[in-house]
N, C-alpha and C positions, 0 to 999 in steps of 0.2 A: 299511479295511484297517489291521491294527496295526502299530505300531511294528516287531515283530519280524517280520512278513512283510513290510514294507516292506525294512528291511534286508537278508533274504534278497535279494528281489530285487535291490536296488540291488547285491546283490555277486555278485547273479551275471548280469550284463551286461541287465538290466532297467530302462531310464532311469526317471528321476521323468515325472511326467507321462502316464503310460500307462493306460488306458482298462483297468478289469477286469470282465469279463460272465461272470456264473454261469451254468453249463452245467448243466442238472440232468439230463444223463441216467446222470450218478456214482450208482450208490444205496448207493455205502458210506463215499465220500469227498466232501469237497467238492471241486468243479473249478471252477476260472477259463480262462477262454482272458485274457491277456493281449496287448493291443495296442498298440504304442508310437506315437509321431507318425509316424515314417519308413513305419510300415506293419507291421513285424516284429511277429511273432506267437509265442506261448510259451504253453505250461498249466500251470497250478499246481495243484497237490493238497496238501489239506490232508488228513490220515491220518484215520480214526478210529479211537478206543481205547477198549473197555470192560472193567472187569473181570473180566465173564464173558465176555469175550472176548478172550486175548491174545493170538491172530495177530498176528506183523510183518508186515504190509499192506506199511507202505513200506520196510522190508530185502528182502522179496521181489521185491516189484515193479523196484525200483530195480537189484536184481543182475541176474535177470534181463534187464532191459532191456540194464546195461552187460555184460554177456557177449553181446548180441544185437549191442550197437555194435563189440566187440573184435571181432566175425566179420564184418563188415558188412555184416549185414541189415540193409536196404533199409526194411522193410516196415513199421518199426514206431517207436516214438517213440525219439530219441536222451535219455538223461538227462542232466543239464546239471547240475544241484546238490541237494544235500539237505542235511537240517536237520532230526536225529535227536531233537532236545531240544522242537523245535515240532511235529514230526511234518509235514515241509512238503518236498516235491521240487518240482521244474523239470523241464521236457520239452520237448522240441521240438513244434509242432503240427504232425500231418499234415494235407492238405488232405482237401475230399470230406466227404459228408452220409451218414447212416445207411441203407442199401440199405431199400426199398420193402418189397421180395419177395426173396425167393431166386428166382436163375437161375442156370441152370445153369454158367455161365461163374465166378458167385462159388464154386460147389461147387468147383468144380478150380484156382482159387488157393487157398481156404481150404489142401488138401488139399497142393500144392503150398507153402504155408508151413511148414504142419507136416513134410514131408517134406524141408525146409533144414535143419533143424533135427537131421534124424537123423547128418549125418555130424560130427557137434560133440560128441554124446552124451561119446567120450575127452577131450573138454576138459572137461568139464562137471561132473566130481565132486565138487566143493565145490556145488554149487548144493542146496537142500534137497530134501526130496518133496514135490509136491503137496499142498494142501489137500485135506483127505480122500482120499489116496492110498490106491489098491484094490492090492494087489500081493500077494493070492490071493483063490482064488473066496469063502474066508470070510468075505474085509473085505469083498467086494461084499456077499455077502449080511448084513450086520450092518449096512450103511449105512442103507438104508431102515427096516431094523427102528428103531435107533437114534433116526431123526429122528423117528417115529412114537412113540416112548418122551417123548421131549423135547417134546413139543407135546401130551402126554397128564400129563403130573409136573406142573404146576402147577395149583392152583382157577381156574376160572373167574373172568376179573377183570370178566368183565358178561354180558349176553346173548348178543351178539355173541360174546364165545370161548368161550361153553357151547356155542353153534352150529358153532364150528368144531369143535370137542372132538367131537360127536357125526358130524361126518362122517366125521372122523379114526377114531371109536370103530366107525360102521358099514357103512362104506365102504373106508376105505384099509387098513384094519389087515386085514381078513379078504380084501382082496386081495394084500396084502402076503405071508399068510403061507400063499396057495396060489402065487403064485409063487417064495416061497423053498423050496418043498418040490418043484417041478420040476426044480429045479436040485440038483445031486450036489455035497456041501460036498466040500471040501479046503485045507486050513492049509497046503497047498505054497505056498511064495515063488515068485515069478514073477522069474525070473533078471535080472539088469539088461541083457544083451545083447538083452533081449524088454521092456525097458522104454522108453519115450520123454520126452523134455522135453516136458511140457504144458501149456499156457494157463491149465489146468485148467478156469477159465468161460471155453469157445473155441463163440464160434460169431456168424451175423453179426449179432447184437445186438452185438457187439464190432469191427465193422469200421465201416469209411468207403470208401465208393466215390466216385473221379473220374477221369475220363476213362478209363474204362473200366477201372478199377484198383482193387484193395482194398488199404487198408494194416489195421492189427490195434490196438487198445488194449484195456487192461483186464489186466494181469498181477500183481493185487496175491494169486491163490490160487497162481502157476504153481511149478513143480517135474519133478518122478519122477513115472510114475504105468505104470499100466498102459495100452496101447492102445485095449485093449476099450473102458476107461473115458472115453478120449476121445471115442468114436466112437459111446457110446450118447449121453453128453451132446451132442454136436454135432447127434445128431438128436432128443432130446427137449427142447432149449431152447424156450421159448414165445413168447416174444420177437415172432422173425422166424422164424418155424415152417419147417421143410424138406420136402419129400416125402418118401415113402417109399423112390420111387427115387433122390433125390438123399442121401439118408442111405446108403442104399447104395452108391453112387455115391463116394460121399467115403470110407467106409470101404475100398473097392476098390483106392482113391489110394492111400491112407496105408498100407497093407499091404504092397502090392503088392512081391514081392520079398523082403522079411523077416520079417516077423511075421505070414504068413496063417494061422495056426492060430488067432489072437487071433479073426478070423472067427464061430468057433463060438462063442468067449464073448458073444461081443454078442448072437447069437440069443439065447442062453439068456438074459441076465441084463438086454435091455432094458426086460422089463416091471417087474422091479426099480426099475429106474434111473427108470422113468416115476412111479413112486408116488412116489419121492427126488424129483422134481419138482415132483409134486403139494405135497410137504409144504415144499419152497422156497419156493411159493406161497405158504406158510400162515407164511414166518418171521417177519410183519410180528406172529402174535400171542406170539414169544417177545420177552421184555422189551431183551434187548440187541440183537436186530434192528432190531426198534421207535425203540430209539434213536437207533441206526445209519443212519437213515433219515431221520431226522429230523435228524440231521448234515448229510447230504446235501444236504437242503434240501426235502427231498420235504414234501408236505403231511399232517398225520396225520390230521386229520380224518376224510376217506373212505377212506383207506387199507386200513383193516381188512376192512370192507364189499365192497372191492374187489374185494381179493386171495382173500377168500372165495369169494367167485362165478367168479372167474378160478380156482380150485382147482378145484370142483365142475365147469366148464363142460373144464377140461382130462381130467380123470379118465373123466367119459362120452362123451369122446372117444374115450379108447384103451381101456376097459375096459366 
């Protein structure tokens, strides 16, 4: 541990002497669970930063989280300190281990969190938009297109990303662009009374379940977004896969009441969002992903190889 992560912690109520175990299941930040003698337990993240990529990770995450503490939810980590110059916060750790499967019982808390979150939206205006925030049917469909652009712009850096290139080239792109053409464009804005606060990567790869409880981490994309977009991502993550009827199930929740016309957008624009998937799959071969990942602590070696065949084995799934 360095110098200046040591002094973060030590000011912000982190004794000397405390045990730190790298979590790897951050793939964009590093994580610590930190454990002191007494037993007290805290997480630390360390941000990542790269040029091609200048998302604030930890200005988002961290507002986020303290507009979740000023309302107090329950559910999710309190932030305790940050350290803009190191790119370094503190957290509270929730308790509870990564759920198995989805059941059904996680389906109606996840839904039930999101749905805390809607009567806050008038406090909420300073907060930014989401990480790739859809807030009309044009940004939906431009999204997939986009990520299939960016994983087809650079040369192949070996055999392995000529391999992926070619899947990208005969598989996802010419699905991509019979499901953008089912869908009826529109550059209408989607009003913000029809928007919600979201996770943006929400789903239970991002919980912790104990005693029969989910709490929620991972808010380093969250913001503004459209519903719709919440609710195809919650049932296309790969992760900890959903049902079909739990995916709609959870949409049913989070509707319910205010925004059911969003409804129709998710039919329409799911197969979209599945390809946008596919090619998150595939981010390990753009170069500041790769990195990113390697921040993490993740291992690169098989990485590529991996995430390739977990692309491929996702896509002849739903397509």
């Amino acid at each position: 541990m360095t110098t200046a992560v040591a002094a973060f912690c030590r000011a912000h109520g982190v004794p000397d002497g405390h045990q730190a175990t790298a979590i790897r299941a951050g793939r964009n930040s590093e994580v610590h669970r930190l454990t002191a003698p007494d037993g007290r337990v805290w997480i630390l993240k360390r941000y990542f930063q790269h040029a091609q990529d200048p998302r604030d990770r930890l200005g988002t995450e961290y507002g986020f989280l303290s507009f979740c503490a000023e309302h107090e939810l329950a559910t999710v980590p309190r932030p305790l300190g940050c350290d803009r110059e190191h790119k370094l916060a503190l957290y509270s750790c929730l308790p509870g281990t990564r759920p198995l499967q989805a059941e059904d019982s996680h389906i109606e808390q996840a839904a039930a969190f999101i749905r805390s979150l809607l009567p806050l939206r008038a406090a909420a205006q300073a907060l930014p938009l989401a990480a790739d925030a859809c807030l009309s049917v044009d940004a939906h469909l431009q999204l997939a297109q986009s990520r299939i652009a960016r994983l087809l712009a650079a040369p192949p850096a070996s055999t392995l990303h000529a391999a992926a290139q070619d899947f990208v080239r005969r598989e996802l792109a010419p699905a991509e662009a019979a499901a953008r053409a089912a869908v009826a464009a529109s550059s209408a804005e989607l009003p913000q009374t029809q928007q919600l606060l979201s996770p943006s990567d929400f789903g239970l790869h991002n919980s912790l379940a104990h005693a029969g409880r989910l709490g929620f981490v991972d808010f380093e994309y969250a913001g503004w977004d459209d519903p719709a977009k919440l609710i195809c991502d919650f049932q296309c993550q790969p992760e900890i896969p959903v049902s079909a009827a739990q995916g709609r199930r959870f949409g049913e929740l989070v509707l319910a009441g205010w925004a059911e016309e969003a409804s129709a957008r998710v039919a329409a624009l799911l197969p979209l969002h599945r390809i946008k998937w596919c090619c998150i799959l595939l981010n390990e071969f753009r170069q500041a992903d790769h990195a990113r990942r390697l921040h993490a602590g993740l291992d690169g070696t098989a990485l590529l190889e991996t995430q390739l065949d977990k692309a491929r084995r996702y896509f002849h799934a739903h397509f």
